[in-house]
C-alpha positions, 0 to 999 in steps of 0.5 A, spaced: 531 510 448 531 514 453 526 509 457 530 504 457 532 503 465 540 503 466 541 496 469 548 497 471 544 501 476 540 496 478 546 491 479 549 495 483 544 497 487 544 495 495 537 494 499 543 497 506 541 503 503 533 504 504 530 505 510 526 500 514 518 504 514 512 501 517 506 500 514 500 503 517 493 503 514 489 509 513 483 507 510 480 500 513 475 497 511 469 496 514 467 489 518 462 486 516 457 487 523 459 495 521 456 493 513 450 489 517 448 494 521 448 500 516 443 495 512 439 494 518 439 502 518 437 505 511 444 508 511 447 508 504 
């Protein structure tokens, strides 16, 4: 089947070829004061 991943591929694949990134998050959660306080305030 053409779905099917080459594993030759994958064998042979070398982790020197990927470049190093770092992580950022873009959407952080909300501590819980900020969540207690929008509760003391009626904001939903």
């Amino acid at each position: 089947m053409a779905d099917e991943p080459d594993m030759g591929e994958i064998a042979s694949f070398g982790k020197a070829k990927l470049k190093k990134m770092e992580t950022q998050e873009k959407n952080a959660l909300p501590t819980k004061e900020t969540t207690e306080q929008e509760k003391r305030s009626g904001i939903s």
